[in-house]
N, C-alpha and C positions, 0 to 999 in steps of 0.2 A: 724412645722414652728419655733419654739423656740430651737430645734436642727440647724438650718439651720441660725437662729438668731444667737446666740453663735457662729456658725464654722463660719459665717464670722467677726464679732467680733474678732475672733483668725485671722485670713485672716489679718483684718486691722490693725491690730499690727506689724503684717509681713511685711507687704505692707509700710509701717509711715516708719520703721527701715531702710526696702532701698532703699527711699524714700529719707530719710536725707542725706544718705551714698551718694546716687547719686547724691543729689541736692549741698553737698560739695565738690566733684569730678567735677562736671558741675561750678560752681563757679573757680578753677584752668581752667579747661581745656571747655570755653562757646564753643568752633566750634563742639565739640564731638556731631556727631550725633546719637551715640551710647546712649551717657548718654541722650539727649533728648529725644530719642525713651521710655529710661528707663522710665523718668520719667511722660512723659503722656501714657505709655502704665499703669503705676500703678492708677496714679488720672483716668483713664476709669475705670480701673477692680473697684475700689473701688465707683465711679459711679455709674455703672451698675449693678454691685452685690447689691448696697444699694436700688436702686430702686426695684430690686426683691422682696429681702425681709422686706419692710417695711421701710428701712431709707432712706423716702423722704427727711427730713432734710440736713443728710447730701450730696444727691444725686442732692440737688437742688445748695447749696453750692458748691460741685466740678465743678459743670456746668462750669461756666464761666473761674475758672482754666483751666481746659482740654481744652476749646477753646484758649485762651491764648495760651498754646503750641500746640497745633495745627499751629497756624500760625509762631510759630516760628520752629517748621519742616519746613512748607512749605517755610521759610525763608523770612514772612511778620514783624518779631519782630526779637531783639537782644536780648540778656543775660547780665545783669548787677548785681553787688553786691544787689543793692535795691530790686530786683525782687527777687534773690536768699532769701532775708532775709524775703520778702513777702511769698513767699511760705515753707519756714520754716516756718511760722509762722503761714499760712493756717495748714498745719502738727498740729501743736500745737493744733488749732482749733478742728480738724475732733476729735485727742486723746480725746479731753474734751466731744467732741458729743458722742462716743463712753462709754466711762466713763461714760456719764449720761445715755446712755439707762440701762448702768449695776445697774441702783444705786446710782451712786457719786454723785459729787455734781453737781449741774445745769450748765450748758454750758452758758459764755456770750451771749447773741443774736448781742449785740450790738457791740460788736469785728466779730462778724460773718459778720453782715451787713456791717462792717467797712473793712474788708479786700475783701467781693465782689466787694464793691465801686471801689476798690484801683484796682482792674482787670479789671474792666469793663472800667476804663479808660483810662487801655494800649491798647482793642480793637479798632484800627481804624475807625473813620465815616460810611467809606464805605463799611465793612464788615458786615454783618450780620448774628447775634449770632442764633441759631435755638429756635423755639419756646417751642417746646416737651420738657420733659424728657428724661432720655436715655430707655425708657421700648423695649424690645428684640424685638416687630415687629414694632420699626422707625430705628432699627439701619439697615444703609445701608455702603457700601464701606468701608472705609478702616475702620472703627473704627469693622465692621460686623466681621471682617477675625480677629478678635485679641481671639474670644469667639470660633468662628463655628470648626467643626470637616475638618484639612487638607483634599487635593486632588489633586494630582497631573497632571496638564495637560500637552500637547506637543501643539504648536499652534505655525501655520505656516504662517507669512506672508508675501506676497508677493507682494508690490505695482506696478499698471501699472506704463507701461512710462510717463505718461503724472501727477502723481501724484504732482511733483514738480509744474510744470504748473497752478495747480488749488492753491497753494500758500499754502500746505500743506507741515509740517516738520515731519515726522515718528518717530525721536529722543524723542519729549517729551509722544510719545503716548509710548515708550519702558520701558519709566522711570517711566509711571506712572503703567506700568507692574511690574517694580522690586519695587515698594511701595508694591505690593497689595502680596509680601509674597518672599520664598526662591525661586531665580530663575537662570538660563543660560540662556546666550542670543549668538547666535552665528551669527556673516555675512557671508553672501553666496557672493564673487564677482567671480565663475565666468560667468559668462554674461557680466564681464567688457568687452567692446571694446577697442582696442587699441585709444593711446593718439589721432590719427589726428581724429579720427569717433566719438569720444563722443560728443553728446550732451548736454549742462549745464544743458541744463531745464528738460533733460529724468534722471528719474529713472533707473540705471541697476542693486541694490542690491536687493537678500532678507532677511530673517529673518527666525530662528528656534529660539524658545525659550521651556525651560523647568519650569515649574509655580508651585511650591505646595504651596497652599492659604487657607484660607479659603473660601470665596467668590464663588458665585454659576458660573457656565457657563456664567449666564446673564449679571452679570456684569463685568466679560471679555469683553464680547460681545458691552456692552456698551461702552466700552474704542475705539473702532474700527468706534461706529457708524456713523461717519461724514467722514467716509474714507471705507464702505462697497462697495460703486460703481466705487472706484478709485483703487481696491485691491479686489485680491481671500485672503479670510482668511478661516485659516479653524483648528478648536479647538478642539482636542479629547483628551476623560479622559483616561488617561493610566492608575494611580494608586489610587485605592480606599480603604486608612486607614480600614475603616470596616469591609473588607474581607480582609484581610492577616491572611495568613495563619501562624503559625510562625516557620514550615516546609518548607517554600518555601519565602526562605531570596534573591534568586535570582533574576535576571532579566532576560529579553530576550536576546536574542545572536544579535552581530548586524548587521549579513545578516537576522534577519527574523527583525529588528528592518526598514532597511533601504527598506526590500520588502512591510511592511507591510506603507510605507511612500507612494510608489510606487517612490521612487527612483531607484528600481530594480525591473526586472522583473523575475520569477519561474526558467525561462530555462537557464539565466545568472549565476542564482545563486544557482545552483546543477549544473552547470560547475567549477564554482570557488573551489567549496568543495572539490573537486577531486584533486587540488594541495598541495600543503606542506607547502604554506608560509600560516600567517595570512589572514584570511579574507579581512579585510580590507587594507593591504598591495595588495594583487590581485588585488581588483576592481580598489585603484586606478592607478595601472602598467597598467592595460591594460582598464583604458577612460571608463568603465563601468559606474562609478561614482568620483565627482569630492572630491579633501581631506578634504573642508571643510564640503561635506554632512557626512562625514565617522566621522570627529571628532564631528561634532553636534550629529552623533550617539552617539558616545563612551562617549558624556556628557550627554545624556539623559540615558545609562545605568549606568555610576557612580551614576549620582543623585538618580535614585532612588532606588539602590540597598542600597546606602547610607542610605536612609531614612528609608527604609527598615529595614534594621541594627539597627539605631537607637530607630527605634518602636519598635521592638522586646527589644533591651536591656532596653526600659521603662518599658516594658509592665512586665519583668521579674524580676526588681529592684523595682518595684510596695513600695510606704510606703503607710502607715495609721497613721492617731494620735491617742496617746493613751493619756489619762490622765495621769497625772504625780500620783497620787493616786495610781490606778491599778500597775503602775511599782516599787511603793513604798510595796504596798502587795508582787510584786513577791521577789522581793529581798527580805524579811522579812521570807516569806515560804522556798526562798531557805540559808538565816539562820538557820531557823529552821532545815532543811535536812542535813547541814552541822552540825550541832552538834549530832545530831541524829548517823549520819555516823561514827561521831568520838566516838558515846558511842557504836556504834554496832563493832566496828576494836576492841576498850578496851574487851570487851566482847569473840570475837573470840580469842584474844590473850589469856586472862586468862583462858578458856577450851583447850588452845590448839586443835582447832579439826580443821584440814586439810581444809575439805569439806567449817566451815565456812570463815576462813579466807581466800578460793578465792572471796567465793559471796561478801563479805565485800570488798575486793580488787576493785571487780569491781564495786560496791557502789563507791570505793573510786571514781574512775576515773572518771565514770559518773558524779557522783556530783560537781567532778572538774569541766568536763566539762560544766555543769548548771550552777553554780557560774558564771565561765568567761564570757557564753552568757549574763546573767543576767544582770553584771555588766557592760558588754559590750552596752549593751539597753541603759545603763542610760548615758552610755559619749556621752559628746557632744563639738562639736569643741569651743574653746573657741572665734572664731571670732563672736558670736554672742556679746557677750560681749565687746566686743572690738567697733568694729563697734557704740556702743551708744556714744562714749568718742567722738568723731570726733566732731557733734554739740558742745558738753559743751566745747571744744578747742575753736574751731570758735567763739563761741558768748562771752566767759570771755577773749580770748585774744583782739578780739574788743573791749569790757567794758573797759578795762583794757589800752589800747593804745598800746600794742605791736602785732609785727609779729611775727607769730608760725607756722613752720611746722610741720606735726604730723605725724611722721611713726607708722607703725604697720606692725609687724615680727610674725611669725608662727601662724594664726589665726587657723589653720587644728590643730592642739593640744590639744587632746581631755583630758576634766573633767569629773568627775562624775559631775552631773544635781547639787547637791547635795551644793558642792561645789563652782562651780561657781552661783548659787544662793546669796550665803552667800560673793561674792569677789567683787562684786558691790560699795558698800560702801566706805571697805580702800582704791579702784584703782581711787574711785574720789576723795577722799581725798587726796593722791599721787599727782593726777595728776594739782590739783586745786596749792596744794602748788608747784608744779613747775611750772606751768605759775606767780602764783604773787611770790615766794619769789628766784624762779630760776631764772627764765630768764628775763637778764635784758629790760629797756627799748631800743628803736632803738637807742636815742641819745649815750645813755650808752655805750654798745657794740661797737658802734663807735672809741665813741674814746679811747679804749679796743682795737682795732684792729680787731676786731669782725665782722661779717657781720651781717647786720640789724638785717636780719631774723633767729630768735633763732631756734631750734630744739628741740620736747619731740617725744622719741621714748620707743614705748609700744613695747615690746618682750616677747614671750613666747616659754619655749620647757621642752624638756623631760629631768630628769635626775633621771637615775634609776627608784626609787617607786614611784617618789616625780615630778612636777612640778614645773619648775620656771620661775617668772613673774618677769618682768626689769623694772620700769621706769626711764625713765634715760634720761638727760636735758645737754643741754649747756651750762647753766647759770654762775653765778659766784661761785657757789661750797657754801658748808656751811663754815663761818665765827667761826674757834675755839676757838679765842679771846672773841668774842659778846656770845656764847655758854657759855663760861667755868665762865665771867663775872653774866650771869642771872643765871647761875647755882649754882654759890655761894649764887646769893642774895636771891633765892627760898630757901637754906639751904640744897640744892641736893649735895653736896660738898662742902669740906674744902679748905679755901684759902693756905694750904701748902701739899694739897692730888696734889700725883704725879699721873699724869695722861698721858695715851699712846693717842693717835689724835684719835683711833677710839672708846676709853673710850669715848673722849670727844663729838663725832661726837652722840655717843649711848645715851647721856645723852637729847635728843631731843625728845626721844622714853617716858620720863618721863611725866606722869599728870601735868597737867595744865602748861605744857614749851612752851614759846612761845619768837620769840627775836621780833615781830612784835612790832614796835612802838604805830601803831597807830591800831584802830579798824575799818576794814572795813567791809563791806559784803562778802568780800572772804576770812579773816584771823585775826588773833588777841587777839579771844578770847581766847586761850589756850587750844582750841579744836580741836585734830587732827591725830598726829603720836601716842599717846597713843591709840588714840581711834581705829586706825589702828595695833599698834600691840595685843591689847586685844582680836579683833575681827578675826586675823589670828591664834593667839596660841588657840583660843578658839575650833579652829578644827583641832588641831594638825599642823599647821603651824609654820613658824620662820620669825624674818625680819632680810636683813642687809643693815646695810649703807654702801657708798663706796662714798668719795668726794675728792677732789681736787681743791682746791682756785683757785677760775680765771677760771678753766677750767669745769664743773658741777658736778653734783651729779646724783650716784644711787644706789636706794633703789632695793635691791632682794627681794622678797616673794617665798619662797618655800614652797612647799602646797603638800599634801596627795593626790595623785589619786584619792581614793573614802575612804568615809566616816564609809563604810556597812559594808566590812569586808575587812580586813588588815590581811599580815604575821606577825605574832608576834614571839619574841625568849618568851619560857616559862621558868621561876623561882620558886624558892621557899625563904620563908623566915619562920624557926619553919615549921609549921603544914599548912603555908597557900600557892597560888598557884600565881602568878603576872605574869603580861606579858609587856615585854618592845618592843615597835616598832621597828619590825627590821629592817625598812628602815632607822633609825638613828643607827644602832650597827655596829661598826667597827670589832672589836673583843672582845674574852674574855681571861682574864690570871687569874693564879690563887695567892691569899692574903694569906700569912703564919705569925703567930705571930711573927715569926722572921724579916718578910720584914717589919711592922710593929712598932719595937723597932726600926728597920735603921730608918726607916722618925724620931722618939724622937716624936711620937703622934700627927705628924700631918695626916690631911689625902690627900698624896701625895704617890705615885707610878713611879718607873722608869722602863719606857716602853720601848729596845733598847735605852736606851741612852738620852731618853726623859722624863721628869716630867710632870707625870699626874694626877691631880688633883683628889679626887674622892669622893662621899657622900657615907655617913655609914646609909645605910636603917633601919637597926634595931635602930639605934639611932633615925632619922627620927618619925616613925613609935611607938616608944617606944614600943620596944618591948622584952619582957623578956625571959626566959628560956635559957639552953646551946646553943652554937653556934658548926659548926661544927671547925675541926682545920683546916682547908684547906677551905678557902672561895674562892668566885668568884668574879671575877671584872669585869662588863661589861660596855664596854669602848662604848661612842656615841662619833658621832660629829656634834656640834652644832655650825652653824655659824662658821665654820671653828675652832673651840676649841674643843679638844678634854679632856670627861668628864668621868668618870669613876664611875659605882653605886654597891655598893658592896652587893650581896645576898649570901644567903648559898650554893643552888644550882642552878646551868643551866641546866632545862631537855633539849631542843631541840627546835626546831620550832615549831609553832601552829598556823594554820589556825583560825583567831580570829574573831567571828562575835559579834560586838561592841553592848552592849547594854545600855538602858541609864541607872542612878543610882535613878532616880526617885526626884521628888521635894524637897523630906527630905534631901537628900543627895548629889544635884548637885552641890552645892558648895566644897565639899568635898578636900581640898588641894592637890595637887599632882596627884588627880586618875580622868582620863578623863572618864571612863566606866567599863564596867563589860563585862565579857564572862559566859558563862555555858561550863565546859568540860563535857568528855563523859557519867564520871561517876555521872554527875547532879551537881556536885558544881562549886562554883563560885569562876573566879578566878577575881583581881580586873585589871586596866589597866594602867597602868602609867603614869601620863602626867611630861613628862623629863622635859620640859622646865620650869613649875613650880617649881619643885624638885629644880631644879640649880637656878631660882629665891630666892626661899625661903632660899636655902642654902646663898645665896651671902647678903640676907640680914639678917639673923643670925650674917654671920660675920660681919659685918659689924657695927651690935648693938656693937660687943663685941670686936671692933677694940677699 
């Protein structure tokens, strides 16, 4: 039971998330019956699953929710802001109920009891809410078929003439067919009479329909009951989930589909075989049977070859949850095997013995191979993260009195688990300061020439090694006058320091900067872009700005795929072994004494034609002994600046499994981590974007 506690605990995490997602989609778009389905098909599961195992609590709370949309399926209630904001805020509720069975803190009762109130008096007088619980043997009709195992029926029916007569409409009995799960519905007119001989009050249509439900026969059956004497019905199971074989993806052919209706009879149809056209092309040339029996066939073999198909591709795509733990272990062992691999190749090379270095070869590969599943496990689409930001839109642009649209671009753009873990934080802090400091208010904008409604649009996609994330606003851009003014009065800069706009846009990025006048609950205190860039470079990230007065601002975060193990170029510097990321390395040239004397001691390099900045690592590093006479330069680019770190040598590429430096040493300036090569030592890992901090403000004491 405490397994089964937990898995659905994890359930209702899942379920809250899109939950929000839909109930903010549903708020745009109230008529969507799509999104309503959504969202009382999620308040049942969470429901019904809570009554199973133990959370009466919040199983008695969703009650009256789930009834509420119920009626507004059945299109007894409408959809307004207020309701929306109410069941956000039921959401909020379940999270807390949830929270305290773990632990946390105790759940309001009395916000509990406050928001049933608030539902129970959108319920109509004359409806009546049901007495039970949802426990699995009260649930009946439509809420039964959302849990029960599908089944596919064929059900045929066919009203007498006189059904009109008795003041029966066959239309809503059809509709409440296509409620109860995936169906076709086909009419049969002909029996129509021509226009002088019809009768108003006769019936001459019938019905084929195609049903996969959950719901037993019975209560099909029940759908028909006040219409069994008025009508031949007749309901057989064609497809039963249970027994699929996943060898036999096929369906019936549809002369034995339309023999077995008794649309056809045996001897009609081993004559028809014997011609050349289609089946069903035959029968209806030659009055056998009429087109619409032959296409209600051909939809009852689509559907459920369809389904068919379908099941099969679940069944074989099958997941499981794993703890984030275990997939932490495996990555860590397949570390281990990858350094391993790389001391058993070092090994074969130094014997030179044939024999080893194939086995090692194909170590290498394998292991390759292991790595990429490995690290493949741990990506995940960043749309989960994305998808949180939509609430905190909606409810701070309300607080706040302005209109925000909110897009979201490439959510399929897979992180390491790792990673996006740790990207939570700056993307609300991002996104916070562009509803209050980006986008203006309505009146504003206005008279801007602007339309009301502002826009933040979150994007993500792939480039190269690396990841990048957009937020990017309409607003009125960042201010490099108000900027460059606070910037002085912090002591961030000199009032005769020449500054380029994106110098000045970058000086935002600084501790305790803020141009906020006043102190609110959403900005002010001078806590924010710092805290955002500390928390991105902290895992090998970079930020940039990009603004335009009047017209908005955006911020890039380009981010590391995964955290675990990275390409790295390998170095030397003396006797020791370093590895710079080679998702930021451009190229490398090579530093002679001579090119040296050209710059007159600065350190700058000319790259085709271009001045490249560069840091002297040994100086860095203090590091003593000879140097070689031919150094190296290895050129990154950072933020679109290209930097250059001078070491003695560049061995090649290396497969770097990042390890951490330990609590004595995590502070360590410049070095993100450590690796183990093959021959057992360690090399260290470079953190660039430190280095080129530390360098800038060196100069800058000594400017």
């Amino acid at each position: 039971m405490d397994a089964n506690k937990q898995a659905y605990r994890e359930e209702v995490h899942e379920l809250l998330a899109d939950l929000e997602d839909a109930l903010i989609e549903l708020e745009r778009s109230p008529e969507n019956r799509d999104l309503i389905d959504r969202v009382f098909r999620a308040m049942h599961t969470i429901k019904g699953s809570g009554a199973m195992f133990g959370f009466d609590d919040i199983a008695a709370f969703t009650h009256t929710i789930e009834t509420v949309y119920d009626l507004i399926r059945e299109g007894s209630l409408g959809i307004d802001q207020d309701l929306i904001s109410l069941t956000l805020a039921s959401c909020d509720q379940i999270k807390a109920m949830v929270e305290e069975s773990e632990g946390g803190e105790k759940a309001d009762t009395s916000r509990a009891e406050e928001i049933s109130n608030a539902f129970s008096a959108l319920i109509p007088s004359g409806e009546e809410e049901p007495d039970t619980m949802p426990a699995s043997v009260s649930e009946t009709g439509k809420a039964a078929k959302l849990d029960a195992t599908p089944f596919t029926y064929r059900i045929r029916f066919r009203p007498h003439p006189d059904l009109f007569a008795n003041g029966t409409n066959p239309i809503p009995l059809l509709n409440e067919l296509r409620e109860m799960g995936d169906s076709h519905v086909i009419c049969h007119l002909n029996n129509l009479p021509d226009l002088t001989e019809i009768e108003p009050e006769s019936c001459y249509v019938r019905w084929d329909v195609i049903l996969t439900t959950g719901c037993d026969i019975n209560a099909i059956r029940d759908i028909f009951i006040f219409v069994e004497d008025l009508s031949d019905i007749d309901i057989t199971l064609i497809d039963e989930s249970s027994e699929l074989d996943e060898d036999e993806d096929d369906y019936k052919r549809i002369g034995e589909i339309l023999f077995e209706r008794g649309d056809l009879n045996l001897d009609d149809l081993e004559s028809m075989l014997n011609r050349q056209k289609r089946i069903g092309e035959i029968l209806v040339e030659s009055g056998k049977v009429q087109s619409s029996e032959v296409r209600s066939a051909l939809l009852e073999q689509e559907h459920v070859r369809n389904l068919r198909k379908k099941r099969i591709t679940q069944e074989n795509t099958s997941s499981i949850r794993v703890a984030s733990e275990k997939l932490d272990s495996l990555v860590n062992l397949v570390g281990e095997m990858v350094t391993m691999q790389a001391r058993l190749t070092q090994i074969a090379h130094q014997r030179n013995d044939s024999d080893l270095i194939l086995i090692s070869e194909e170590v290498e590969r394998l292991t390759a191979e292991l790595r990429d599943n490995a690290m493949g496990i741990r990506m995940l689409p960043i749309g989960t993260t994305f998808a949180k930001f939509k609430r905190m839109v909606r409810d701070l642009s309300t607080e706040l009195g302005k209109e925000i649209t909110f897009i979201t671009e490439g959510e399929e753009t897979e992180l390491d688990k790792t990673v996006i873990d740790k990207l939570g934080d700056p993307l609300v802090h991002l996104i916070r300061n562009s509803i209050d400091h980006g986008i203006e208010r309505p009146e504003v904008r206005r008279a801007a020439g602007k339309p009301e409604q502002g826009t933040i649009e979150l994007r993500a996609e792939h480039s190269g090694a690396n990841v990048l994330i957009s937020v990017r606003d309409d607003g009125k851009g960042l201010d490099t006058d108000a900027i460059l003014k606070k910037a002085i009065e912090k002591g961030l800069t000199t009032q005769d320091a020449t500054l380029s706009e994106k110098e000045i846009h970058d000086l935002i990025m600084s501790p305790g900067f803020s141009t906020a006048e006043n102190v609110t609950s959403v900005s002010g205190r001078g806590v924010g872009m710092d805290v955002v860039v500390s928390n991105i470079e902290s895992f090998g990230g970079t930020v940039e700005i990009s603004s335009i007065k009047g017209s908005g601002t955006t911020i890039t975060l380009k981010l590391p795929l995964t955290l675990a193990i990275i390409d790295g170029l390998l170095v030397t510097l003396g006797e020791d072994f370093y590895v710079i990321p080679l998702g930021s390395v451009v190229e490398c040239v090579e530093l002679t004494e001579k090119d040296r004397k050209r710059a007159h001691g600065r350190h700058v390099t000319k790259v085709r034609e271009e001045l490249v900045p560069y840091i002297y690592l040994r100086e860095v590093f203090t590091l003593n002994g000879s140097k070689p006479e031919i150094e190296q330069i290895v050129i990154t680019e950072i933020n679109g600046r290209r930097i250059g770190f001078v070491v003695d040598k560049v061995i090649g590429e290396h497969q770097t499994v990042i390890k951490n430096l330990g609590k004595f040493l995590k502070n360590t300036q410049g070095v993100s981590g450590a690796t183990i090569m093959g021959d057992g030592t360690v090399a260290l890992i470079l953190d660039i974007n430190r280095l080129i901090l530390h360098a800038e403000d060196e100069e800058f004491k000594t400017a």
